[in-house]
C-alpha positions, 0 to 999 in steps of 0.5 A: 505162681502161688506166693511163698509164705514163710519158709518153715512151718510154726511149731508142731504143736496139739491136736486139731480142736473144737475149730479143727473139728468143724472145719473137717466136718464143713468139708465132708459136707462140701466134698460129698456134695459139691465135688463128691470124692475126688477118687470116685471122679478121677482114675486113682491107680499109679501111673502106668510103668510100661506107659506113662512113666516112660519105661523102657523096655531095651533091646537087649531085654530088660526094663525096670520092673514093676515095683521100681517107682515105689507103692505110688508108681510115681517115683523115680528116684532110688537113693544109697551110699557109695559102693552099697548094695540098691534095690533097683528092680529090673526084669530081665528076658531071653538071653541073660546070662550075658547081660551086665550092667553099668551105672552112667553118670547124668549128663554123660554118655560114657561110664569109667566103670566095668561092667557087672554081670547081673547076679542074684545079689542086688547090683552095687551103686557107683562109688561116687556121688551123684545121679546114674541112669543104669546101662544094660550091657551084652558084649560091646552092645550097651542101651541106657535105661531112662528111669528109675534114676540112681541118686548116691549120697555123700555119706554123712560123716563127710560133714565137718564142722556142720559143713559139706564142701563150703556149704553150710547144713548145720548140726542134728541133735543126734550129734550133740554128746551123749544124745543117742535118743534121736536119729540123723540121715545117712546121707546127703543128695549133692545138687548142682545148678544142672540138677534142679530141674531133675524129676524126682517124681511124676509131679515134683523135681529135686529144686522143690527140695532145696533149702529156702537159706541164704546160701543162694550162690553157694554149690554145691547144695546138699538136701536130705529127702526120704523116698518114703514122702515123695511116694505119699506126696504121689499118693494124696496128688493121685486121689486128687485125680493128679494121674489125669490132670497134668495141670495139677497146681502143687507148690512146695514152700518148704522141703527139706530144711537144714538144721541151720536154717530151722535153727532161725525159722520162726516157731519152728520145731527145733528138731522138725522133720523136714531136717530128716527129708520126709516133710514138706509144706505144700499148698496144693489147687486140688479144685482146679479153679486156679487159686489156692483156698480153704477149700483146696486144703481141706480136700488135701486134708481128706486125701491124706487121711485116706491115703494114710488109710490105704497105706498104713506104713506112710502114716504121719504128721498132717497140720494146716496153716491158716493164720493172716501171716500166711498169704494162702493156706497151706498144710504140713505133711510128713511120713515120721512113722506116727500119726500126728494132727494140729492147726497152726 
């Protein structure tokens, strides 16, 4: 296990310089000579939705269609508030004018819930928060899709006092009086014990998100995560060859971080992005050898580059962290929409 450095990143801060320069430029160098571009070695294109994502297509004649694991084909989670309309792609074959569906509750077997008839409209999420696997429903036949998961959101205003349920997130400075310059989340993602494990991606599960606090034995916990990070994440581990190397090494330091704890991360952005969920630190093995090291971060570092290339919409921060107070190196990366590079 690659050690955990520091919980959060030190402030975002400039732009890469002379040094930042020179390191990029080493490891074009290195990457054209010594292990060439890691896309020209290894399958690139999103994983597979009828094969390797574990599809499934029911008897009753649907499955999630093709755009349902997001532009990187990784994804398996799709968020929304209670009781809202969710784009939740399903194609549907033969007989459907009798088809309905239900939202199941993870873990369970069952559903409280009557069935919906499938309409042109969106299909509307359960009014409870939680994790639904959506259940295809003929008459009294029912068969339960396995992927794409649906996570409900508690709604933000639910948070008092800069508490959800006895745990303890903080404030944003969206709500800070007269403060309409900046944005909050529309929602939180409630995680129980039982859920951590729960594969939010191909390659990350929803505990590589939780925050690094002091409320270890306090549960529920509540994270903030923006699907538009964990299709970019799934992006760069995809250029790296991530769809054909199962043992791809990826270790989240940090992902989201409540406002309370970043309040107390040393030389964090006092409004970082990983508070908003589309940010996270990781220090990935991109050269297989086992261990964590420059090397590996500047190959990352290319990959991003390209990935922001392909896909301008996922543009963002990107900064590598090197300093001895580290024990490995590892980079910071987001998807806030603007392009943004530093060394810290």
């Amino acid at each position: 296990m690659i050690p955990d450095p520091q919980t959060g990143a030190p402030r975002e801060r400039g732009a890469l310089g002379i040094a930042g320069a020179a390191l990029l430029f080493c490891v074009a160098t290195i990457g054209a000579v010594q292990f060439m571009r890691p896309n020209e070695l290894m399958p690139t294109a999103p994983m597979l939705h009828a094969v390797e994502a574990g599809v499934h297509v029911t008897a009753l004649g649907a499955a999630p269609a093709a755009d349902a694991f997001g532009p990187s084909g990784s994804v398996n989670l799709r968020m929304v508030l209670p009781g809202q309309a969710i784009e939740f792609p399903i194609d549907l074959t033969g007989q459907t004018d009798s088809l309905g569906y239900q939202w199941i509750a993870l873990g369970d077997s069952t559903s409280s819930l009557p069935p919906r008839p499938f309409t042109s409209a969106p299909p509307i999420a359960p009014p409870k928060p939680g994790f639904y696997h959506m259940a295809i429903v003929r008459g009294v036949k029912r068969e339960i899709l396995p992927q794409p998961l649906l996570g409900v959101m508690v709604p933000f205003d639910q948070k008092v006092a800069g508490t959800l349920n006895g745990y303890r997130i903080g404030n944003y400075i969206a709500e800070q009086f007269g403060r309409q310059d900046h944005e909050r989340p529309s929602g939180f993602l409630e995680v129980r014990p039982e859920n951590l494990d729960l594969q939010v991606t191909r390659h990350l599960t929803l505990a590589d998100f939780v925050t690094h606090d002091d409320q270890g034995d306090v549960w529920p916990k509540y994270v903030v995560l923006n699907p538009r990070l964990l299709d970019k994440l799934e992006l760069v581990l995809a250029d790296l060859g991530g769809n054909v190397r199962p043992n791809l090494v990826v270790d989240v330091h940090s992902g989201f971080r409540s406002p309370s704890h970043n309040s107390h991360v040393a030389r964090a952005a006092s409004d970082s992005r990983h508070q908003y969920g589309d940010a996270a630190d990781v220090a990935i093995d991109a050269d297989g050898d086992g261990r964590i090291t420059m090397t590996d971060e500047l190959l990352v570092m290319l990959a991003v580059e390209r990935v922001e290339e392909r896909h301008p919409d996922l543009a963002g921060g990107l900064g590598m962290y090197i300093s001895n107070r580290y024990p490995s190196p590892y980079l910071h990366i987001d998807a806030r929409g603007k392009r943004m590079r530093w060394k810290g």
